[in-house]
C-alpha positions as CSV (number, residue, x, y, z in Angstrom):
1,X,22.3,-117.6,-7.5
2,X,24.8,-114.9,-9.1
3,X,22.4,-112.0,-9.9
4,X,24.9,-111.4,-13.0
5,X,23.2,-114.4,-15.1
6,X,19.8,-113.6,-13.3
7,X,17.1,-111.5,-16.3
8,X,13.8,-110.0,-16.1
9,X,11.3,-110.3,-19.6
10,X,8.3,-107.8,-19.3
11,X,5.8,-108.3,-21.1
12,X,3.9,-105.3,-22.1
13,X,2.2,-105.5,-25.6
14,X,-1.3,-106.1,-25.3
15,X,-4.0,-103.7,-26.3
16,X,-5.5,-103.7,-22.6
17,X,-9.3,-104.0,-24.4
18,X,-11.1,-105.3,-21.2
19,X,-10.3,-101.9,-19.6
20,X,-11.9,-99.8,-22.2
21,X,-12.8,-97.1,-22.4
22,X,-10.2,-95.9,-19.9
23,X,-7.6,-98.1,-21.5
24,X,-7.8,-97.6,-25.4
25,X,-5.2,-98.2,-28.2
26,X,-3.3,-95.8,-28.2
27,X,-2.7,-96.3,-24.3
28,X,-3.4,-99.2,-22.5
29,X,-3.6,-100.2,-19.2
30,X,0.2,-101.1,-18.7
31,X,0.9,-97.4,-19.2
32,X,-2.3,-96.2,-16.9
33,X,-2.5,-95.8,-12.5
34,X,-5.8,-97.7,-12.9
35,X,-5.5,-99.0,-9.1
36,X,-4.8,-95.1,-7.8
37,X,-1.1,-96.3,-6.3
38,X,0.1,-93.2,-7.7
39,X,2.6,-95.0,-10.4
40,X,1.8,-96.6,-14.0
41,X,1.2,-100.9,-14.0
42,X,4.5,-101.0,-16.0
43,X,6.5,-98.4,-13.5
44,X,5.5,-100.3,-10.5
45,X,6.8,-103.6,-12.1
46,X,10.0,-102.6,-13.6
47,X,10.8,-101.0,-10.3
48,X,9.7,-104.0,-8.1
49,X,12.2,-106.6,-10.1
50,X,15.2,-104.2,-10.3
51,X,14.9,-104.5,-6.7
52,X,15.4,-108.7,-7.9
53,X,18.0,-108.4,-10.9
54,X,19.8,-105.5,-12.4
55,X,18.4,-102.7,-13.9
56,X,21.0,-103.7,-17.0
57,X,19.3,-107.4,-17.2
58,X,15.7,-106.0,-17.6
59,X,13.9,-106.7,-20.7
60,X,10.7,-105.0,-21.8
61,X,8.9,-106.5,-25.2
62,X,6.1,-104.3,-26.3
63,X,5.1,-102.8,-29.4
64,X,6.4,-100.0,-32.0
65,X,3.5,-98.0,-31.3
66,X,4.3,-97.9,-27.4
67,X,7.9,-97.1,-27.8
68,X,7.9,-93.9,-26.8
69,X,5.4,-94.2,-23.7
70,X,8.2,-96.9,-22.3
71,X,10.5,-94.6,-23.0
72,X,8.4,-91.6,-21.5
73,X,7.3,-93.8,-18.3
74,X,10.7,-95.9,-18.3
75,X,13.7,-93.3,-19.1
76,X,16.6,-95.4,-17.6
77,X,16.1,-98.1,-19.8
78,X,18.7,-99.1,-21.8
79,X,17.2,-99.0,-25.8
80,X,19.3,-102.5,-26.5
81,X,16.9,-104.0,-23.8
82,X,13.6,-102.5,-25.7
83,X,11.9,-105.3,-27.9
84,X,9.6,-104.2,-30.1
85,X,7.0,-106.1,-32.4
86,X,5.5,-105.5,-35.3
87,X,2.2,-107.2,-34.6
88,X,0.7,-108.4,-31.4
89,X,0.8,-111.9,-31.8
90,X,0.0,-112.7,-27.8
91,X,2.7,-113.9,-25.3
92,X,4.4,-117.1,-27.3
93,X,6.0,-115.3,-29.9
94,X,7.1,-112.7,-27.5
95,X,9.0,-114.9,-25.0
96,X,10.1,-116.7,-28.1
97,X,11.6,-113.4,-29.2
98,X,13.4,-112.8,-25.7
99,X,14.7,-116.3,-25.3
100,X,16.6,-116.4,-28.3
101,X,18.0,-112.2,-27.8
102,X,19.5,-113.3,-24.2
103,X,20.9,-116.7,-25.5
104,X,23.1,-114.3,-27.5
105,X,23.8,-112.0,-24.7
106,X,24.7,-114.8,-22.2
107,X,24.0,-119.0,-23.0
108,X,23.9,-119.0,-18.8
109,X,20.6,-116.8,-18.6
110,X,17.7,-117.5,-15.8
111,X,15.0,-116.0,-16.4
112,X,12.0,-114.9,-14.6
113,X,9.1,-113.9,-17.7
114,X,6.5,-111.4,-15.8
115,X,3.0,-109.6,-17.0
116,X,3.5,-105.8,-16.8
117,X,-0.3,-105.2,-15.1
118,X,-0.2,-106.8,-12.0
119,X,-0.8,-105.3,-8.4
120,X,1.7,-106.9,-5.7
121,X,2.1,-105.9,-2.2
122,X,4.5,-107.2,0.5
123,X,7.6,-106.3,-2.2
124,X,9.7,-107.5,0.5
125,X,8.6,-111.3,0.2
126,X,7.9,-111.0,-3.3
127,X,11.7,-110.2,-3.9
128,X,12.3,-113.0,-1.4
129,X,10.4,-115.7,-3.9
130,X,11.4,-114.4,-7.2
131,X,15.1,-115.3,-5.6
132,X,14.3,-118.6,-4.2
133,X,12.7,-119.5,-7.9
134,X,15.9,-118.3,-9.3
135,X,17.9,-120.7,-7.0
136,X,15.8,-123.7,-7.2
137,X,15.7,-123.7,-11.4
138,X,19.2,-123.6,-11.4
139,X,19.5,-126.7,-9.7
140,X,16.5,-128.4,-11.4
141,X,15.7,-128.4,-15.3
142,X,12.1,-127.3,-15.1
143,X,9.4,-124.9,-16.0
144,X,8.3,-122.9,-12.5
145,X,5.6,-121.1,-12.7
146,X,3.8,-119.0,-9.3
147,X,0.7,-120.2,-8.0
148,X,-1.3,-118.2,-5.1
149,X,-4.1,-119.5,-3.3
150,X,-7.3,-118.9,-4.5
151,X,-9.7,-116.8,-1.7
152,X,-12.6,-116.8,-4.0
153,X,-13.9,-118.3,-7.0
154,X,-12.9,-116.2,-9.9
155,X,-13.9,-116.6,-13.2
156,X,-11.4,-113.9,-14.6
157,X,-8.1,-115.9,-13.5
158,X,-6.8,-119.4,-15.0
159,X,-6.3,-122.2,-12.3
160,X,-3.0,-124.9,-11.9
161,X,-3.7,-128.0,-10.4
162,X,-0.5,-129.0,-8.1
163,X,0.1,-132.7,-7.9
164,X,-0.2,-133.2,-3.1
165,X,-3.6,-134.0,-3.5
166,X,-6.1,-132.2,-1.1
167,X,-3.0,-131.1,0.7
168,X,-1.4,-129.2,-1.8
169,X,-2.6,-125.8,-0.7
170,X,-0.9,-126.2,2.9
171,X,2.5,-127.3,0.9
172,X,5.6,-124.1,1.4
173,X,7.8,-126.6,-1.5
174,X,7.3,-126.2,-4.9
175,X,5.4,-129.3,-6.7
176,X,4.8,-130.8,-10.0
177,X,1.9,-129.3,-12.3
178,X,-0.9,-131.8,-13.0
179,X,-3.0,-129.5,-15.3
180,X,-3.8,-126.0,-16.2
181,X,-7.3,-124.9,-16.8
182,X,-8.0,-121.4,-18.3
183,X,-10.7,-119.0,-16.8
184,X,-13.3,-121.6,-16.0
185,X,-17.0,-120.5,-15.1
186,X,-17.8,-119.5,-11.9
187,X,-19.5,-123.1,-10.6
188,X,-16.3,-124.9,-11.8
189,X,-14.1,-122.5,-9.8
190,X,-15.9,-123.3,-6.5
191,X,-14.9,-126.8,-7.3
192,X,-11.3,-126.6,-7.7
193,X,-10.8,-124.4,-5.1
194,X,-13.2,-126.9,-2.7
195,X,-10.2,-130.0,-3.8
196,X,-7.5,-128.1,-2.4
197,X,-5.3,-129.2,-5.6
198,X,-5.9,-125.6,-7.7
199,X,-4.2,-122.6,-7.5
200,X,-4.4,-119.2,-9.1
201,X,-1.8,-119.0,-11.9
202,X,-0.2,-115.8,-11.9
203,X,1.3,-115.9,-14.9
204,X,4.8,-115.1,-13.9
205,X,7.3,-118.3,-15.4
206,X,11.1,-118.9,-14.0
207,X,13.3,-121.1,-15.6
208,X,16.9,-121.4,-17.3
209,X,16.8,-119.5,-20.8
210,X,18.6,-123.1,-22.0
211,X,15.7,-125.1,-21.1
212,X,12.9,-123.2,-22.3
213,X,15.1,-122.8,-25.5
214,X,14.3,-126.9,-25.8
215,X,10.8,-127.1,-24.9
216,X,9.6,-124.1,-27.0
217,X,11.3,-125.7,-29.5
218,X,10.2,-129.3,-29.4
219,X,6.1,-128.0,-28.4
220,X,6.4,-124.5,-30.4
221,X,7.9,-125.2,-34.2
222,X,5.2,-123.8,-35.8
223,X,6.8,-120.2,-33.8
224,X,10.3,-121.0,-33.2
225,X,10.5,-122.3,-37.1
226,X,10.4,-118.9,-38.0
227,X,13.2,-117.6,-35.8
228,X,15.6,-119.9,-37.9
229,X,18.8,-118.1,-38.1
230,X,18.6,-116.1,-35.7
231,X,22.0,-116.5,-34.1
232,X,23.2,-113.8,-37.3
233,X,20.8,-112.2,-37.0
234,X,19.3,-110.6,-33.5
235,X,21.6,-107.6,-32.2
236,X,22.3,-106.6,-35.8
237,X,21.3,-103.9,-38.3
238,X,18.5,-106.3,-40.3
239,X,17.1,-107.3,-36.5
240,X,13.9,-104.9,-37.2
241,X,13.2,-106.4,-40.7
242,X,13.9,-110.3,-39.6
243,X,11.2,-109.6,-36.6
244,X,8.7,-107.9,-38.8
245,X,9.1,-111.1,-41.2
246,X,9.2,-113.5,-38.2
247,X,5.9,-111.7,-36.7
248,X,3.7,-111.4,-40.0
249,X,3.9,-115.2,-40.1
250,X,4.0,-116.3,-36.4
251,X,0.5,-118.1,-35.1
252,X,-1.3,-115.9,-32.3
253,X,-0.4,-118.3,-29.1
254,X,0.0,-117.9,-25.7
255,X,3.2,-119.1,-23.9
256,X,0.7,-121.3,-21.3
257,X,-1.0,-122.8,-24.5
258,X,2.1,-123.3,-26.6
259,X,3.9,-124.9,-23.8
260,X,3.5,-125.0,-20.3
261,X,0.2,-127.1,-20.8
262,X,2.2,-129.6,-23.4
263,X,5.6,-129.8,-21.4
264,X,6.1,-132.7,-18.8
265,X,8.6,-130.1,-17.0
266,X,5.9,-127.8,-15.6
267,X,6.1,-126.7,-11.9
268,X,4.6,-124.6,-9.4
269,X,5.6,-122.4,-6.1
270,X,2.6,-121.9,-4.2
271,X,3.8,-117.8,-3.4
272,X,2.8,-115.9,-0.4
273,X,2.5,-112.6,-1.1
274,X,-0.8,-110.3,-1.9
275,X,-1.2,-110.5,-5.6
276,X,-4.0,-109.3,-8.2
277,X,-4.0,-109.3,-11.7
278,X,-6.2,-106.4,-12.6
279,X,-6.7,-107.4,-15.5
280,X,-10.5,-106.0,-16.0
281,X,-13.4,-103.9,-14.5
282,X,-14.7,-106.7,-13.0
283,X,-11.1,-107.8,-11.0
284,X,-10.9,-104.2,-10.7
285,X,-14.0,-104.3,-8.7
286,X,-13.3,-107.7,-6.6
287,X,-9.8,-105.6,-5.8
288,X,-11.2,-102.7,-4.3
289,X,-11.5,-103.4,-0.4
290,X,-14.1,-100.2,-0.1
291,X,-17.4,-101.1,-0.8
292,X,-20.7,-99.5,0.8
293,X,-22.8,-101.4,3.1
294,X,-24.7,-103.4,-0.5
295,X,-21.5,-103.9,-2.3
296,X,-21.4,-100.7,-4.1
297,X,-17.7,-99.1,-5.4
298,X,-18.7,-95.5,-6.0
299,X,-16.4,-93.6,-7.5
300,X,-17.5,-90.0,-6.8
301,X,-17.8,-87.9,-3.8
302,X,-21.2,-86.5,-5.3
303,X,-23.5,-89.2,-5.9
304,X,-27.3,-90.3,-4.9
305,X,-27.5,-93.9,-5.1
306,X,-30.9,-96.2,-4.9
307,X,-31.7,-99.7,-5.0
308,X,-28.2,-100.7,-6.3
309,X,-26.1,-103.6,-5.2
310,X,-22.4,-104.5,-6.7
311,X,-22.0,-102.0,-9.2
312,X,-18.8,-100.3,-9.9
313,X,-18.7,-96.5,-10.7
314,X,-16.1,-94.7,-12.3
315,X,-16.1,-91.3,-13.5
316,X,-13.0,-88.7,-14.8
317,X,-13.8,-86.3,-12.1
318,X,-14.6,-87.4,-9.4
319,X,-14.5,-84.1,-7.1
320,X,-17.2,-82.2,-9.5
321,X,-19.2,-84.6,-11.1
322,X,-22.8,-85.9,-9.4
323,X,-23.7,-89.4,-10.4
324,X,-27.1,-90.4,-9.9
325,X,-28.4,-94.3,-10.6
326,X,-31.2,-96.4,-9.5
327,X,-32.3,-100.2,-9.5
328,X,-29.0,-101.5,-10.9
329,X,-27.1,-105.3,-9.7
330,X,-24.0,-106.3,-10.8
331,X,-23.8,-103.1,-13.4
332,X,-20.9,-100.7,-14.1
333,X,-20.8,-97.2,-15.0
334,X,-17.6,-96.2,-16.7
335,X,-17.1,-92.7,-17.4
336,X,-14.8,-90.9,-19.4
337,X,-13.7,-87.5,-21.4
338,X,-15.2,-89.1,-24.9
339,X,-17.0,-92.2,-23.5
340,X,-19.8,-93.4,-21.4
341,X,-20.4,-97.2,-20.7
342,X,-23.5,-98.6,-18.8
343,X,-23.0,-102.5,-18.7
344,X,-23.3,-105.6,-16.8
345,X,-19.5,-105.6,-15.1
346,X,-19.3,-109.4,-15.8
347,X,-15.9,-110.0,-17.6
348,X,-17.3,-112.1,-20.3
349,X,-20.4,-110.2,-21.1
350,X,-18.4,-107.0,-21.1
351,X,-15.6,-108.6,-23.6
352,X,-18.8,-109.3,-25.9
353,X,-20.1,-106.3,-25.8
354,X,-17.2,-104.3,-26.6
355,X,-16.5,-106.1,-29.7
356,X,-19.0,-104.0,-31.1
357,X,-16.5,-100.9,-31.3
358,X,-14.6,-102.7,-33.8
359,X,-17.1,-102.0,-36.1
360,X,-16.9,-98.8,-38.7
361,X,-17.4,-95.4,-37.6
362,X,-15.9,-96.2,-33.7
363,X,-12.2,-95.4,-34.9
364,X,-11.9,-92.4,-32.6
365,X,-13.2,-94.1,-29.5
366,X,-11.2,-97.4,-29.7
């Protein structure tokens, strides 16, 4: 595959709310070291795919407000390659927006569509897959998407089910998606993963620019409708006022809702490589290989622990600060500068929990 037609699509947008109070509004968790590599979520990804295609075919799409942290985090970007919305309207509307600014730029484009949070080791055989995807799309019209195999039952992650049968997990080819399940419960997970069909959708999509033009289109109108005209439009001086028009209308959709679970072009490569999406205390948690002999992630050199099994502790200082907790399961403290959170670190629980701060009076904390 000629790396010339070969394009990267960040996605960096979201709001990062499941990593509160350490991720807040103003900066979320794209723009944070939340996994102590010593580099920002959306640093380590723009620097492991420019390793894939060049640096000049990098696209990041992200919001006004966090224009200036991409730019801060991100200087050699080039601002032509900088798409920013007016409104996060989740991932749809997003890839919409980047499919239809590289169809100006070339009609040839392959395009690999990435999440800017996710932790990836073995860079050497992720580079490796990324370019066999590339390869294999342009000789097939399909939608590829990355499966990895699943090594627990996660609730936090959403699951593909590869068409092989029981033998899909042992299969190195990539295979025909049967069905796509979103963040089932815990008990359903154990199922899947006991078939040997399902596999952890990473949430990184590969496919000709030409292709997923057509089957945004024909599963998407309700979104692409309102990018009507845009071949006069994108690239030009009234680009900023057509999105902010094209935004305040669009439907909040993700790209696996809006299409990959509709289109009969959907397939998967079962990758290799040692993946995680952090995407939440909770994965942060399962992520972390250091736990004490009862599960326990402490993070803290001073600390005097009892009775607790599975809880995550996090704290802004962790050289100074003595933590001191007794008789919790399953519980994580989060502390920062401004906020303190005590909470059961079950993803779904937490997400219900923290809708509270949306209430009045919780401005300064969100």
């Amino acid at each position: 595959m000629n790396k010339e037609h070969c394009y990267c699509v960040i996605l960096a947008g979201g709001p990062g709310t499941r990593f509160w109070p350490l991720s807040k509004v103003a900066k979320p968790k794209q723009f944070l070291d939340v996994a102590d590599s010593g580099k920002t979520f959306i640093r380590q990804t723009y620097e492991r795919f420019s390793k894939v295609v060049p640096q000049e075919n990098i696209l990041i799409v992200t919001s006004y407000r966090y224009r200036e942290l991409v730019m801060e985090q991100i200087p050699e970007i080039d601002r032509k390659n900088l798409l920013l919305e007016p409104y996060s309207r989740n991932t749809a509307p997003s890839v919409a927006y980047a499919t239809y600014t590289l169809l100006l730029r070339d009609p040839e484009a392959h395009v690999v569509v990435t999440p800017s949070d996710h932790f990836i080791q073995n860079d050497d055989l992720f580079c490796k897959t990324i370019e066999y995807t590339f390869d294999f799309v342009a000789e097939k019209d399909v939608l590829m998407t990355l499966g990895l195999l699943p090594t627990r039952p996660d609730s936090n992650y959403g699951y593909i089910q590869a068409c092989g049968g029981q033998n899909a997990y042992k299969s190195d080819s990539p295979m025909e998606v049967k069905t796509f399940t979103e963040k089932p419960d815990k008990e359903l997970a154990k199922v899947f993963i006991n078939t040997g069909e399902f596999f952890w959708n990473s949430g990184i999509l590969v496919w000709k620019a030409q292709t997923f033009r057509s089957e945004m289109e024909k599963h998407l109108p309700e979104v692409t409708g309102l990018f009507k005209g845009w071949e006069q439009v994108l690239g030009t001086d009234i680009e900023d006022e057509f999105i902010l028009r094209t935004f305040t209308d669009c439907p909040n959709i993700s790209i696996n809702y809006g299409v990959m679970e509709k289109t009969d072009m959907a397939w998967m490569y079962p990758a290799k490589f040692d993946w995680q999406d952090i995407g939440s205390w909770e994965s942060l948690y399962n992520f972390i290989p250091d736990k004490d002999l009862n599960g326990n992630v402490i993070g803290t050199e001073k600390h005097l622990i009892e009775n607790c099994n599975d809880i995550l502790v996090i704290t802004p200082d962790r050289k100074k600060k003595m933590v001191a907790i007794k008789g919790l399961e399953d519980f994580m403290v989060i502390d920062t500068d401004d906020v303190l959170v005590i909470c059961p670190k079950d993803d779904k629980k937490f997400k219900e929990f923290i809708s509270g701060i949306a209430m009045p009076g919780f401005e300064k904390y969100r």
